[in-house]
N, C-alpha and C positions, 0 to 999 in steps of 0.2 A: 480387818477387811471391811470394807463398804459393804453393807446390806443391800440388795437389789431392792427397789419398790416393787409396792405392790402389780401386777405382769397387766399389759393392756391400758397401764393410765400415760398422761402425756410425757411427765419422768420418764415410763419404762420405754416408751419407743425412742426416747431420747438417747439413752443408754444403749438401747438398741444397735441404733445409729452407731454411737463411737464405737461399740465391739465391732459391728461390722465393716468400719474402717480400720479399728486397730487390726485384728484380723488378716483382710485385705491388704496392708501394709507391712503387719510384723511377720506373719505365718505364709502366705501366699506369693509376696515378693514383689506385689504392685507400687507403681509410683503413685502419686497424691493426682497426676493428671486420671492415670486410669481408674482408680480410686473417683474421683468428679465424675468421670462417666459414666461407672458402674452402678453407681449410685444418683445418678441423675442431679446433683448440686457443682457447685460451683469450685472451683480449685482453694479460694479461701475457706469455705464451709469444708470440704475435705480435711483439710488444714487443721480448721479449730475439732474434727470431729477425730481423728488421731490422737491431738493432743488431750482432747476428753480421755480418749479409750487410756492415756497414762494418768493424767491428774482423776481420775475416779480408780485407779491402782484395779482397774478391768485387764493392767496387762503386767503380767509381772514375767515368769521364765512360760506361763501358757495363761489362753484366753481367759480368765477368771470371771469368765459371766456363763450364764446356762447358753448364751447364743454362739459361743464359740463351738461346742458341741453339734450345735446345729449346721452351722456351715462346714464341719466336717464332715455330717452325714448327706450335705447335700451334692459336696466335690464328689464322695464317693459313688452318688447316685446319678449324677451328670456321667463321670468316669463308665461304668457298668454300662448304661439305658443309651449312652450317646446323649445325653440333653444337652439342649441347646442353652438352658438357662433350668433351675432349682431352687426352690427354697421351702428349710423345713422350720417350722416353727417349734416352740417348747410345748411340750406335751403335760398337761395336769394328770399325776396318777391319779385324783379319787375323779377325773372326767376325763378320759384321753380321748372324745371324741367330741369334745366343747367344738364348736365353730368361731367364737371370736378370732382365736390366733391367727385361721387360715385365712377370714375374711381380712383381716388389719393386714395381712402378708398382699394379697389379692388384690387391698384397694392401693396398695403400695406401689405395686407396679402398674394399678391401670392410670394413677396417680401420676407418675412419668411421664406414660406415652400419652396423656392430656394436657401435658405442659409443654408439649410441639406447637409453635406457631401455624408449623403446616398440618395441611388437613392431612385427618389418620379416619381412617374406619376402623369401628371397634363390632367385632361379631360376638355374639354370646349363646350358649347354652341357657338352659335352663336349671334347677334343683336349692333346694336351702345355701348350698355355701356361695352361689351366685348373689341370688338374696340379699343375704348379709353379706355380704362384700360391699354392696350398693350403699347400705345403710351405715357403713365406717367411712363412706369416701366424701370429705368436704364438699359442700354445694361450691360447684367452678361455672365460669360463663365459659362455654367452648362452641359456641355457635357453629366455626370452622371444622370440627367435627362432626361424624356422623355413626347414629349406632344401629346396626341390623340385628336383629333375630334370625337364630339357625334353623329351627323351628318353630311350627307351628304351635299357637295357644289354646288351640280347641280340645277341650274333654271330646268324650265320648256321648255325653250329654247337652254338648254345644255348650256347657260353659267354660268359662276361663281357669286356668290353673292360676293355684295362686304363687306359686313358683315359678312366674317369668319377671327377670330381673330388665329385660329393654326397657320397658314404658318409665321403671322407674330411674334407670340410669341415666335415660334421655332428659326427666324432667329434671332430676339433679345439676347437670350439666349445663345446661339450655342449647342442649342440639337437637338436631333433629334424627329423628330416628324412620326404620323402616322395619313394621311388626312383619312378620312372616305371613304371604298371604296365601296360606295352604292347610290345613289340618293336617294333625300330627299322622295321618294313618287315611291312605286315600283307598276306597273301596276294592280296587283291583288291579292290577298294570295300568291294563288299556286308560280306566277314569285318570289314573296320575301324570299318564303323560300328556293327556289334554290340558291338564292342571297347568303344566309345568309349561306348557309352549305359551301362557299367557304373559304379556310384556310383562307385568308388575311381578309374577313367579321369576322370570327371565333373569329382570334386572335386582331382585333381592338376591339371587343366587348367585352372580356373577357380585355384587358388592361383597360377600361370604367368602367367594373364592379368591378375591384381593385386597383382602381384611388384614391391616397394619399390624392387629392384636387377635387375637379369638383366644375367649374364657370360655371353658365349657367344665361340664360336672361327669362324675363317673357314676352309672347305675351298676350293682349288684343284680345275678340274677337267679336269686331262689325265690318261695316265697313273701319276701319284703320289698322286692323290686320294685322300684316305683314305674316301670308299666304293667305289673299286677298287679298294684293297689291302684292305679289309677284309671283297672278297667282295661285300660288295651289290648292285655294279656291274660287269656282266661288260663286256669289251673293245669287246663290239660295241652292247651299250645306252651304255654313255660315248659312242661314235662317233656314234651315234642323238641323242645329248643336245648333243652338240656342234654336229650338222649344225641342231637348233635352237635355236642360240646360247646353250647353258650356259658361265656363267665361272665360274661358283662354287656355294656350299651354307655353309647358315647352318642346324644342329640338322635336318640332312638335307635339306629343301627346296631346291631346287635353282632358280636364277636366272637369269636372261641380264644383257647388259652393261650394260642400260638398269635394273637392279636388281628385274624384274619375278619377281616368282615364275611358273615354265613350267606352263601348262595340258600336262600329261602323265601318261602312263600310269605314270610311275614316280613322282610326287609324288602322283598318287590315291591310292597306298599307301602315303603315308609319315604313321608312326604320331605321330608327336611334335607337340608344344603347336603351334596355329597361330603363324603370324611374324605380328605384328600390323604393321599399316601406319600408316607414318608413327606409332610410336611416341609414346605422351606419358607413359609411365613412363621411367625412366632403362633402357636396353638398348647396354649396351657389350659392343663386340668386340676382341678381343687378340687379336691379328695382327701381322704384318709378313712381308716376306722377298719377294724377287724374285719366285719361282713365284706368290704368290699376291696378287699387285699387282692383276692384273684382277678378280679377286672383289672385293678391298680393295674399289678403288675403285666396281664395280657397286653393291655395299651402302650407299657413302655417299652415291652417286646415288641411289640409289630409296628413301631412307630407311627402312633395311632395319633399324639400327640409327641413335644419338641421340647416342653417345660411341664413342669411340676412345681404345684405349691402343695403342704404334704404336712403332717404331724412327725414329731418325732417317734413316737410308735411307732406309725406306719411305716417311717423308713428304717427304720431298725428291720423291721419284718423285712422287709422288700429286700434287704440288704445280704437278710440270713441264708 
């Protein structure tokens, strides 16, 4: 049997590739047309990527790569959550919470929807797997595109996080981009919604609301959260948030288990794009990782998001 290379070099997403046509083709039942589409290439490259998945002996009576696994646990996860789209990556036992896999998955499909002639807007969250996603995705000219921030970049300090992945998406790309012009956390009601009636609030939030793509991150919420490490959230409003059933934050809004967004004194002040319900544009989240299993899962309850990019842990868990 073929040895797999080494996971993450340009070999393995190659192999990648043909499992997930072979896959597609032998296990699923697709033509080699839906097959090109699914996968964003061309009906030839479909073609040669099948007959890889048999000349590298990746198919024999089942998928004989670690990726075939995976798109079974992501049919299952699509199936269960309703998704509109899934994909789970291989999981490292001695790192099951590496971030390569997810961002190489992440820059994969933002990857596609950059290779539309027509203009797309692409919205983004904030958080590390954003990040590195940014930093796997080829420098592309896509001028005809354009990229929004969901939120605001401002600490609590008035400086920058260094976890906003716009600026840098934008410069990769050469589009033009629109940062969020509001702080993550506006002092009161009444201050936000003066915020909000300004055209430049206006027109970022209305580009958010009819975003081709939107990537966002999932926060955890105990104390690791990243809006209690980053200040937003003191010890004792987490504890407040907790007693009424916060498991998570999706671009600061914050949730309970049943995936409801919380009527609360601290999402009244939260400055960023609204979480649209029940989604019907494409709004994926990249995630994984033990800590933050409960939010995971809350958001694909309450269809908080449509797609998932995910570790294999993670869906095993979510699955159990």
């Amino acid at each position: 049997m073929t040895q797999p290379p080494t996971r993450f070099t340009p070999e393995a997403t190659r192999l990648d590739d043909a499992a997930r046509a072979g896959w597609l083709y032998y296990v699923a039942g697709n033509t080699q047309d839906e097959i090109a589409r699914k996968l964003g290439v061309s009906r030839q490259s479909a073609q040669r990527l099948v007959a890889m998945a048999v000349s590298e002996r990746l198919i024999k009576v089942r998928l004989d790569h670690p990726i075939g696994r995976c798109m079974d646990l992501a049919a299952r996860l699509s199936e269960r959550y309703g998704l509109a789209g899934c994909e789970v990556v291989p999981s490292d036992p001695e790192a099951p919470d590496l971030l390569t896999g997810l961002a190489i998955a992440a820059a994969a499909l933002l990857e596609r929807v950059l290779k539309s002639p027509e203009r797309r807007v692409i919205s983004l969250g904030t958080g590390r797997n954003l990040r590195a996603m940014v930093e796997q995705l080829p420098r592309m000219s896509c001028p005809q595109h354009v990229v929004v921030s969901r939120l605001g970049n401002m600490m609590e300090d008035g400086s920058a996080t260094a976890y906003n992945a716009t600026i840098r998406l934008a410069d990769r790309i050469g589009a033009p981009h629109y940062p969020y012009p509001l702080p993550v956390l506006a002092p009161d009601p009444q201050a936000l919604a003066a915020m909000q009636a300004q055209k430049g609030a206006r027109n970022t939030i209305s580009l958010c609301e009819n975003a081709d793509l939107s990537l966002v991150g999932v926060g955890q919420m105990d104390p690791t959260a990243p809006l209690h490490v980053d200040g937003f959230l003191s010890a004792a409003e987490l504890d407040e948030l907790a007693r009424a059933g916060a498991v998570g934050e999706i671009t600061s809004w914050v949730y309970d288990g049943a995936g409801r967004v919380l009527d609360c004194a601290f999402n009244r002040r939260v400055a960023s794009a609204p979480l649209p319900a029940a989604p019907e544009r494409p709004v994926w989240a990249v995630a994984s990782g033990q800590t933050k299993l409960p939010a995971i899962r809350a958001a694909l309850i309450g269809r908080l998001v449509n797609g998932l990019i995910t570790s294999e842990a993670t869906a095993e868990r979510l699955l159990a």
